[in-house]
C-alpha positions as CSV (number, residue, x, y, z in Angstrom):
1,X,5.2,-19.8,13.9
2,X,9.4,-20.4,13.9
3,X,9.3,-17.6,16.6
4,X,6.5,-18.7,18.9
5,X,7.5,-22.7,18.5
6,X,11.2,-21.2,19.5
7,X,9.9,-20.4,23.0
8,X,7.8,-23.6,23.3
9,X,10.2,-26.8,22.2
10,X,13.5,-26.4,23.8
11,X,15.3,-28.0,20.9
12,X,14.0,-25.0,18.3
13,X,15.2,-22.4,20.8
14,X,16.8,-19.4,18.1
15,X,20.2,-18.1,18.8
16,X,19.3,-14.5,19.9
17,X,20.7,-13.7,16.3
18,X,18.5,-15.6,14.4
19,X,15.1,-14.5,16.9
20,X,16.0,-10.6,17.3
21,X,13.7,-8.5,15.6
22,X,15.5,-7.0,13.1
23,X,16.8,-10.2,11.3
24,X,13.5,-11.8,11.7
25,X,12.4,-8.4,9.3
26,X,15.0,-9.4,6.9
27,X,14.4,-13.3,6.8
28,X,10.3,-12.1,7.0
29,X,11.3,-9.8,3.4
30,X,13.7,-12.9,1.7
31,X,11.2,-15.5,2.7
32,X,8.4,-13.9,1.5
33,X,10.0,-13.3,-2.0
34,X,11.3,-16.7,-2.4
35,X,7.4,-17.9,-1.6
36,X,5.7,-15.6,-4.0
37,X,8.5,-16.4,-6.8
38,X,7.9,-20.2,-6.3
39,X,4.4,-20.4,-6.6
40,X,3.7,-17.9,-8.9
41,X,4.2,-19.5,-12.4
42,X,1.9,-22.4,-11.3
43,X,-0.7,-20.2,-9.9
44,X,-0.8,-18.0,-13.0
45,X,-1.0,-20.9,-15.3
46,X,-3.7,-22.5,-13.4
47,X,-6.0,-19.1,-13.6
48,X,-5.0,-19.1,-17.0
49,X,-6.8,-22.5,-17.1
50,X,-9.7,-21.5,-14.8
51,X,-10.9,-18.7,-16.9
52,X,-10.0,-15.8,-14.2
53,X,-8.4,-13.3,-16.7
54,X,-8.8,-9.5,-17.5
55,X,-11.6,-7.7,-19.5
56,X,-10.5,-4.5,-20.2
57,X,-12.3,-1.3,-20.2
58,X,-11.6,1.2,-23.1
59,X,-10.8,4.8,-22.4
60,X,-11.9,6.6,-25.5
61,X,-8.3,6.8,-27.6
62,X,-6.8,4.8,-24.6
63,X,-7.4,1.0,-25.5
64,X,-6.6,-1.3,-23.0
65,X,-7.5,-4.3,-25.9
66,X,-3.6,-6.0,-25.2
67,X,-4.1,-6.3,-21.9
68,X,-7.3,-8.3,-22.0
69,X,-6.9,-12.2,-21.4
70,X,-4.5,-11.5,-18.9
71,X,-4.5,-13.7,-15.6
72,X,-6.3,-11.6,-12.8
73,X,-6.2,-12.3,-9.0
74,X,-2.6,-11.6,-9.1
75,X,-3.7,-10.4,-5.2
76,X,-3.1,-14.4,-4.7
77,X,-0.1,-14.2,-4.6
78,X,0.6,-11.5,-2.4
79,X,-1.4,-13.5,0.5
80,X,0.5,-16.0,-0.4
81,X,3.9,-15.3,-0.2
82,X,2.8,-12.2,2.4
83,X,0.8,-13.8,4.6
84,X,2.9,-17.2,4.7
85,X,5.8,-14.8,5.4
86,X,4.1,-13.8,8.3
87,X,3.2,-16.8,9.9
88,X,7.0,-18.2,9.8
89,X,8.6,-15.1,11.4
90,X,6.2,-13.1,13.2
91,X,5.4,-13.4,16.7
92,X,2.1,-15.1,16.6
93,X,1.1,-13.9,20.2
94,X,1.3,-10.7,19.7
95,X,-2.2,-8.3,18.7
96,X,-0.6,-6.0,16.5
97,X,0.0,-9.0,14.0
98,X,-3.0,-10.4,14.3
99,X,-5.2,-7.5,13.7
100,X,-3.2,-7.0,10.5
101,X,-3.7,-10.8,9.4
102,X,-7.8,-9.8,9.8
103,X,-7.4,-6.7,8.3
104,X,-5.6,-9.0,5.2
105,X,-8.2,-11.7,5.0
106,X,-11.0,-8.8,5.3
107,X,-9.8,-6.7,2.5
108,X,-8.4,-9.9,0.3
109,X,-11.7,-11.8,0.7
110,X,-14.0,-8.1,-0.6
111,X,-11.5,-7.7,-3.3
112,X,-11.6,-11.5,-4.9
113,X,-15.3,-11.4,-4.7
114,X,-15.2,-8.2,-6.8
115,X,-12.7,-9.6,-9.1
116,X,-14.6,-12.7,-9.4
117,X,-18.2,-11.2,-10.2
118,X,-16.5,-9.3,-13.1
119,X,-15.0,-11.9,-14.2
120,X,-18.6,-14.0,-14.2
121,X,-20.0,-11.0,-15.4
122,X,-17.7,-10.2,-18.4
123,X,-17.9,-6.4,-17.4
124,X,-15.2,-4.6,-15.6
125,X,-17.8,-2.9,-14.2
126,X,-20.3,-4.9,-12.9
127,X,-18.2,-6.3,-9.7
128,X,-19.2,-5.7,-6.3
129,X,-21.1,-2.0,-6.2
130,X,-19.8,0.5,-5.3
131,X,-21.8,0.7,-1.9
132,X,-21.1,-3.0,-0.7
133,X,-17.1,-2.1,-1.3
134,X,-17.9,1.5,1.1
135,X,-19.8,-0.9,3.5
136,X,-17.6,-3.6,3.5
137,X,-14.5,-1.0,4.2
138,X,-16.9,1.0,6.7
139,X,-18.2,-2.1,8.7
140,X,-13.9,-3.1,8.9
141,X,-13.4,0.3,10.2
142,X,-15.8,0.5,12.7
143,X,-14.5,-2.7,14.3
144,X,-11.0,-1.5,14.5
145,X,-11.9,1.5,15.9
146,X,-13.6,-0.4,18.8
147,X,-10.6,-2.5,18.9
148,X,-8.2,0.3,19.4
149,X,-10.8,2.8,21.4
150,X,-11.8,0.6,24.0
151,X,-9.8,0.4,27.3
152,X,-10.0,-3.9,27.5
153,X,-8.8,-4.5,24.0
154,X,-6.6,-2.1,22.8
155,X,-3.1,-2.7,21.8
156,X,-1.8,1.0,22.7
157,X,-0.5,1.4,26.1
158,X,-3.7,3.6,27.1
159,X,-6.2,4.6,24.9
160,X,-5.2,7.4,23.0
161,X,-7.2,9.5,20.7
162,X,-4.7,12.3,19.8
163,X,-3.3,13.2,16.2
164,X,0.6,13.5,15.4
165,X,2.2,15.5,13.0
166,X,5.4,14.6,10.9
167,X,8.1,17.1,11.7
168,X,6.1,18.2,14.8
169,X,7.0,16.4,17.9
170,X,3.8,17.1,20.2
171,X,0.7,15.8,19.4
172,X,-1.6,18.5,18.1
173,X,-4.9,17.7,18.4
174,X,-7.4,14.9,20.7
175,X,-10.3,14.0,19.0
176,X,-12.1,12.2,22.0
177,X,-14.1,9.3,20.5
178,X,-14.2,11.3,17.1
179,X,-11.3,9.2,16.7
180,X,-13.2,6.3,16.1
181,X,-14.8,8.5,12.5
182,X,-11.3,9.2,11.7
183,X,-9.9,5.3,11.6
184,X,-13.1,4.5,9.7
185,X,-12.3,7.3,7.2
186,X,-8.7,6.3,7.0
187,X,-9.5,3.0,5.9
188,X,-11.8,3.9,3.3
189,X,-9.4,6.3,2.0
190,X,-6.0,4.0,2.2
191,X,-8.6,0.9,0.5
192,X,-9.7,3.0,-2.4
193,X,-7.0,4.9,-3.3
194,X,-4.6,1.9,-3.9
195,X,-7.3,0.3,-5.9
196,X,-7.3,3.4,-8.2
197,X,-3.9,3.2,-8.5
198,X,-3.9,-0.5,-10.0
199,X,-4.6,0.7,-13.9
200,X,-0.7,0.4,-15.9
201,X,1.6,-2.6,-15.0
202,X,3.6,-2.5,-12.1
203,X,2.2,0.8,-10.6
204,X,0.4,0.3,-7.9
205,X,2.6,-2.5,-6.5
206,X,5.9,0.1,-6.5
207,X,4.5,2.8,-4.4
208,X,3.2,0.4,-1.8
209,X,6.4,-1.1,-1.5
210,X,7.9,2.0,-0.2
211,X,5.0,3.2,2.2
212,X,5.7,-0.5,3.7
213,X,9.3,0.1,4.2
214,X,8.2,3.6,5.6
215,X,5.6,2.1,7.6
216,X,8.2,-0.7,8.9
217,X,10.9,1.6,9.9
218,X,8.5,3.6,12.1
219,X,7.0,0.5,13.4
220,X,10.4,-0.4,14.6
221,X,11.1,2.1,16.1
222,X,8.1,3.1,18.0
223,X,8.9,-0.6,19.2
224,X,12.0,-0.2,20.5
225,X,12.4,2.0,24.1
226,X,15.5,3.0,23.3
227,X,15.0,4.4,19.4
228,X,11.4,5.6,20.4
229,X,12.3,7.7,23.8
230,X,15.4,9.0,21.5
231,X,13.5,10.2,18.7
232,X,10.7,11.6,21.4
233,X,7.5,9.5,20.0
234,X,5.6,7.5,22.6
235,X,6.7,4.1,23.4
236,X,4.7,1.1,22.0
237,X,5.5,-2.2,23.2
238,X,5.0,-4.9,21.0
239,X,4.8,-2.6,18.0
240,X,8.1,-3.9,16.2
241,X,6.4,-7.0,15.5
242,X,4.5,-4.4,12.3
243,X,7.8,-4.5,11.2
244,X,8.1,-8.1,10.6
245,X,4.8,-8.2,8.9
246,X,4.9,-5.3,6.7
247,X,8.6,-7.1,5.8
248,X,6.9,-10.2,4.7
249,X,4.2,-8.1,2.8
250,X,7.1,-6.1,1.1
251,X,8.7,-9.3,0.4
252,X,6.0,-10.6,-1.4
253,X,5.1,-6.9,-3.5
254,X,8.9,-7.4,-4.6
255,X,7.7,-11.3,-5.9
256,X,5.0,-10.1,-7.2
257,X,6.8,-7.3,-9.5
258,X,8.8,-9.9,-10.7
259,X,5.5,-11.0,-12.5
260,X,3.7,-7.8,-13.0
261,X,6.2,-5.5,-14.2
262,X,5.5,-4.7,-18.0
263,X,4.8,-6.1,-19.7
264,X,2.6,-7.5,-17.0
265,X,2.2,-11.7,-16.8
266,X,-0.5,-11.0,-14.2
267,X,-2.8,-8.2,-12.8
268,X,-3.0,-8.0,-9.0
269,X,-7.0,-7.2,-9.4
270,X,-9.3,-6.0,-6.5
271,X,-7.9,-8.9,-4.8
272,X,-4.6,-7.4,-4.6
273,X,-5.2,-3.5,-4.3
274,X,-7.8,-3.8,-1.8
275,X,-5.6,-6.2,0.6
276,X,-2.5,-3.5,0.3
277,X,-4.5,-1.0,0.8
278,X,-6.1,-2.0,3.9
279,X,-3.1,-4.4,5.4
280,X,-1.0,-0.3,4.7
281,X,-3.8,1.4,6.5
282,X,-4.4,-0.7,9.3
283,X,-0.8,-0.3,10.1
284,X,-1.0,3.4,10.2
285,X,-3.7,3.7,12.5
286,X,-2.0,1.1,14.7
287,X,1.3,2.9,14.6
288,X,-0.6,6.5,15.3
289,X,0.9,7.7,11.6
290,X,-1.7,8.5,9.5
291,X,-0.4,11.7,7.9
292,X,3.1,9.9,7.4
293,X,0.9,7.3,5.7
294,X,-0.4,10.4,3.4
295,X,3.3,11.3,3.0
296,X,4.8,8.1,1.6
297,X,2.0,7.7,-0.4
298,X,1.5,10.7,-2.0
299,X,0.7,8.8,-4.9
300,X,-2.2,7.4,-4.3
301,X,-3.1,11.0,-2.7
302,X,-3.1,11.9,-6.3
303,X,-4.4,8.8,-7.6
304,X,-7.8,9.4,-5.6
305,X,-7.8,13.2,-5.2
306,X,-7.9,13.2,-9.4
307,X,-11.1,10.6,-9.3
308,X,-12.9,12.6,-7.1
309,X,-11.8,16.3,-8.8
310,X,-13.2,14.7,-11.9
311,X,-16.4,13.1,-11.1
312,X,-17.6,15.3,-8.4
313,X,-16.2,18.6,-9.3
314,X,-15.8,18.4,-13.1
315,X,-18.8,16.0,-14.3
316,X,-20.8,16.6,-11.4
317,X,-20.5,20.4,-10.5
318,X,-19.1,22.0,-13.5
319,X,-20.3,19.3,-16.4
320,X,-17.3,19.3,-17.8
321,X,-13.9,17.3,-17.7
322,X,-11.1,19.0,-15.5
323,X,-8.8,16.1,-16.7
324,X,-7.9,14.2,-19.4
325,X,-8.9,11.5,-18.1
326,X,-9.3,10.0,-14.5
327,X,-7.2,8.5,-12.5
328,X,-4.5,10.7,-13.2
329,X,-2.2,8.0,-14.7
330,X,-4.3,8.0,-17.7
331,X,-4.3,11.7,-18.6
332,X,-0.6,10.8,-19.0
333,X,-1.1,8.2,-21.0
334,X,-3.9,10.3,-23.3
335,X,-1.1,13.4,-23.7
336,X,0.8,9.7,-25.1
337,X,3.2,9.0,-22.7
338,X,4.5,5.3,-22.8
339,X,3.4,3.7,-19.8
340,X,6.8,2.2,-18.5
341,X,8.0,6.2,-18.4
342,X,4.2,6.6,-16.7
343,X,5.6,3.8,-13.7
344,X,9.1,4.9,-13.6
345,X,8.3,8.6,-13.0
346,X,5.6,7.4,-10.4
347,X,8.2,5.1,-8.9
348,X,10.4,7.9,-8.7
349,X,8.4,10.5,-7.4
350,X,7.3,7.7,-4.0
351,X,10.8,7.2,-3.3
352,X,11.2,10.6,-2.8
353,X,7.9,11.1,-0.9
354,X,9.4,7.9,1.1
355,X,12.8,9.7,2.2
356,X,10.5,12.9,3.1
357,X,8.5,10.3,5.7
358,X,11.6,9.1,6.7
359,X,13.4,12.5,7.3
360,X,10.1,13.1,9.5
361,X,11.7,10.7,12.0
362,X,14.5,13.2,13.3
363,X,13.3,16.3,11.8
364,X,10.7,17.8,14.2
């Protein structure tokens, strides 16, 4: 809103310091931060008062019985100091942002009527099913795959439907319109797998906070002529303004810690996982890196890839258990690892992924 007023009302015309992309990024990150700090307390207290708190699950010798009673819809927050972020600093004319901001009232809106029906429910399991979520995430990537696929409405320079690499500098594969069953895939995948990843305090919330950084860098530089041409990826104009966006939204994940780390004051819930998930997503497809995406977040790679090893492979195929226990995080916690050792090591282990994305930039 500060950007596009700038350039409307002579008297809030931004030095080019203050309007230039990369401090816009910064201010985007510390605004979003401050927001999320501020109204946090308030907002937890008042679901407090509402009713909207945790019930648990057990996991045979894992009991979860602490956590319960715990303010859910954390994911509030988030929107709030993310998407308020957003609106300050980003340029509000320009497509890229606001397919993300759909993308974040899409996922957000699924995610809090899941939370919500379990809450009404008193059943962590009996939230939205498990086929309205799939259609729901299906029905959002259908759209954006028209968005991006046809000629009229797409934010790429020309319509592109070929794959890239990390560390290979030609693309190495057109899909043709199959690349519309790709984003659709993509989205389901980057939805789900963050949601999986929301079981311990504070670990879903760290690894998406380096895949945005990941995601931002890239975003501005495929942006920027200069960088982009340099570093031999395909120009994108108006693609730095991700950057900006996926600032505030990292802004607001380090707010959000603030509250969540262990032990947690508030739990992110559907609300939360399934807006990172699909605002991270979206941003791949819309920068063309997917498989960076997968890179950076090789957590969640794990997170989901454990899910389905167990239920369809192990209790479905085999009849028996491959794991512990699924999501992987808890067959850490059943061999009676402490879970802030579970979230450091996870922490740890995406920052490295991170820097492997990030070396993908110049090494190819």
């Amino acid at each position: 809103m500060l950007y596009w007023l700038s350039g409307h009302i002579d008297f809030l015309d931004f030095p080019a310091m203050i309007g230039g992309l990369t401090t816009r990024t910064i201010f985007a990150v510390v605004t979003a931060f401050l927001i999320t700090i501020a109204v946090g307390r308030p907002l937890i207290h008042l679901l407090f008062r509402l009713g909207v708190r945790s019930v648990e699950r057990a996991y045979g010798d894992i009991n979860p019985a602490g956590k319960a009673g715990t303010p859910v819809m954390g994911g509030l927050l988030l929107l709030a100091g993310g998407l308020g972020s957003a609106f300050l600093w980003a340029d509000l004319s320009n497509v890229f942002v606001w397919i993300l901001f759909v993308a974040s009232g899409w996922f957000a809106a699924m995610g809090a009527l899941d939370d919500l029906l379990k809450i009404r429910r008193r059943d962590s399991d009996k939230g939205l099913s498990r086929a309205g979520k799939y259609a729901g995430q299906i029905a959002f990537g259908i759209g954006l795959a028209v968005v991006v696929l046809h000629p009229s409405w797409t934010p790429w320079p020309g319509v592109e439907t070929t794959l890239f690499v990390p560390f290979y500098k030609h693309p190495v594969l057109d899909l043709g319109w199959a690349y519309g069953g790709f984003v659709v895939l993509m989205i389901v995948y980057s939805a789900n797998a963050v949601n999986f990843a929301d079981g311990l305090d504070g670990l879903a919330v760290g690894p998406s906070l380096f895949v945005l950084i990941v995601m931002g860098v890239f975003a501005y530089v495929l942006g920027n002529a200069i960088f982009s041409r340099y570093l031999l990826y395909p120009f994108m104009p108006g693609a730095g303004e991700i950057a900006v966006f996926l600032g505030a939204v990292a802004g607001a994940c380090l707010g959000f810690l603030w509250f969540n780390c262990h032990p947690a004051e508030v739990f992110m819930g559907d609300t939360g996982s399934l807006f990172l998930g699909g605002v991270m997503g979206t941003s791949a497809i819309l920068l063309r890196q997917e498989f960076v995406f997968l890179i950076a977040g090789g957590v969640f790679v794990a997170e989901i890839l454990s899910t389905a090893v167990q239920e369809w492979l192990g209790l479905g195929l085999l009849k028996r258990r491959i794991l512990y226990r699924a999501p992987i995080h808890h067959t850490f916690q059943h061999c009676g690892m402490a879970e802030p050792k579970i979230v450091s090591r996870f922490w740890i282990v995406s920052a490295l992924l991170a820097a492997l994305a990030l070396a993908s930039l110049k090494v190819r």
